[in-house]
N, C-alpha and C positions, 0 to 999 in steps of 0.2 A: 596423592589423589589417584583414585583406581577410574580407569576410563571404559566409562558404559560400551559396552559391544553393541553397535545399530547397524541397519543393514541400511543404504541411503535408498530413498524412495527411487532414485532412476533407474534399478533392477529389476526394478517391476511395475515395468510399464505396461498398460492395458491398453486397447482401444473399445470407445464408451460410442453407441449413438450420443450423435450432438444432441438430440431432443432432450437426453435427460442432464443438461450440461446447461449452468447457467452463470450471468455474471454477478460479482459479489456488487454490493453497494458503493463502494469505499476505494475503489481505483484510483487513483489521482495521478496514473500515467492516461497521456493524451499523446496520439499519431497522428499528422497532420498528411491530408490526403497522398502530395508523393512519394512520402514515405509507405503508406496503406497500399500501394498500388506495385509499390516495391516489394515489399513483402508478400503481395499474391505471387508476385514474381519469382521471387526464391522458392517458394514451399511448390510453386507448379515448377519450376525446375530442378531441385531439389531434392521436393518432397519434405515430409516434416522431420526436422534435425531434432526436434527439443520436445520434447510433452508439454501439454500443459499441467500445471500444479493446481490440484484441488483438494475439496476438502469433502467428503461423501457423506453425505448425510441421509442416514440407513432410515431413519422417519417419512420421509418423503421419498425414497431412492433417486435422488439428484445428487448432481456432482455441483460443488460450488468453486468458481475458478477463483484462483490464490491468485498465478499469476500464468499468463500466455491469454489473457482477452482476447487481444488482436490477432492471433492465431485463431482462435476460434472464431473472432468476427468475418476473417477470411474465409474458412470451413462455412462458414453460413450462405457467406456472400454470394461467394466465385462458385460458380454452377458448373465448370470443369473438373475447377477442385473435389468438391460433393462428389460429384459423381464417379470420380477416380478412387477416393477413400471410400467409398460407399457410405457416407455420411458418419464416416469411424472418425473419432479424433483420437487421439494418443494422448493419453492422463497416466499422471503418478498420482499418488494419493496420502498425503499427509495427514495425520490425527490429532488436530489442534482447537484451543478454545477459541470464540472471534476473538479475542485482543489480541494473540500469538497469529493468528493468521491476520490480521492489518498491520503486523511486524514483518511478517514473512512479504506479504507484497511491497509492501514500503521500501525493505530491502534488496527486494527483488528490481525494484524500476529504480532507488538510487543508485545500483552500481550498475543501470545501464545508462545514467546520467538526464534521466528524464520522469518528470512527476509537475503536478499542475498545483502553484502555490496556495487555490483556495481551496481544493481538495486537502492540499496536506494540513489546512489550519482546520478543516472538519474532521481528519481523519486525530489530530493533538486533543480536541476538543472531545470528539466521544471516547478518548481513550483516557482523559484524565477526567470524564463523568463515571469513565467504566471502575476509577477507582486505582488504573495504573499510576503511579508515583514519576517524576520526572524523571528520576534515574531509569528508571524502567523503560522509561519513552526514549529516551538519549541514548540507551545500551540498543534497544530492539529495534530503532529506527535510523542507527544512525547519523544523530544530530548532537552540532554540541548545544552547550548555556544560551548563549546567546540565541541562535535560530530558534530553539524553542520559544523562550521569551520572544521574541518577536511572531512571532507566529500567535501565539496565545494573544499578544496585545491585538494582533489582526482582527482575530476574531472576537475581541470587544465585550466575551463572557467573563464577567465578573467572577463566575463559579469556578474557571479555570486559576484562579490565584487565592481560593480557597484556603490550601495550606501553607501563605505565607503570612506574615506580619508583614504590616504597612505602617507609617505614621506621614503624617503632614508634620513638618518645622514647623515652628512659630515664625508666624513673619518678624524680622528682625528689623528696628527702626534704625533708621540711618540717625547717627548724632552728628549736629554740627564740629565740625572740629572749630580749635581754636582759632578765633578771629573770622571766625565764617556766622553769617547769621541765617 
């Protein structure tokens, strides 16, 4: 197998105004406040170590965030920060469809061991309406058999077990045994 030459998107990092930088739908990483306060912490001492990943969408000229939210929600927040980047955030920019990019973030907040379980049963949910297949879901996100399935029973749509076969047993009558009546 001959291996694609790519060049990784963190060699070409930009700085975007935040104005035109917005967040995607489908986050299902959550920061609980002293971690968020942590985190202005670092990037004001710091400064920003990581871009955020986005996805640019030349229709609209907005950047749509993959993954670093809470970096930007900090850039938003912290009125030191702002005003120290001059309201620049640092984006790389990836060229993907929405279902690779709800991969791309999913994988991004599992391997830093945080994501919010009814998020991630929304995020299985529009991905197997999108048409993606479970392998596809358990390669891009992942997950194995089991969490998937659990997760799809969470969310209670019926549409999500679409391409399985199901049967109910016949209920099976108990026979008395011998000398029982």
């Amino acid at each position: 197998m001959e291996l694609k030459e790519t060049k990784s998107p963190v060699y070409n990092v930009k700085a975007v105004p935040v104005e035109k930088v917005y967040a995607n739908d489908y986050n299902p990483n959550v920061v609980a406040p002293p971690e968020m306060k942590l985190l202005e912490l670092s990037i004001w001492e710091d400064g920003f170590t990581m871009p955020c990943v986005c996805y640019y969408d030349k229709e609209n000229d907005k950047y749509i965030i993959v993954d670093g939210f809470h970096r930007y929600q900090v850039l938003k927040t912290s009125k030191r920060i702002y005003e120290r980047e001059k309201g620049m955030l640092p984006v790389v920019v990836i060229d993907k469809d929405l279902s690779h990019r709800m991969g791309s973030t999913i994988r991004h907040n599992r391997a830093r061991g945080s994501h919010d379980i009814g998020l991630m049963t929304h995020i299985v949910a529009e991905l197997t309406k999108a048409g993606m297949s479970d392998n596809w879901i358990m390669k891009n996100i992942g997950m194995d058999k089991d969490e998937l399935l659990r997760l799809k029973q969470i969310s209670g749509l019926a549409s999500l077990f679409a391409d399985r076969d199901f049967s109910i047993p016949a209920p099976q009558t108990m026979e008395p045994r011998d000398g029982e009546d």
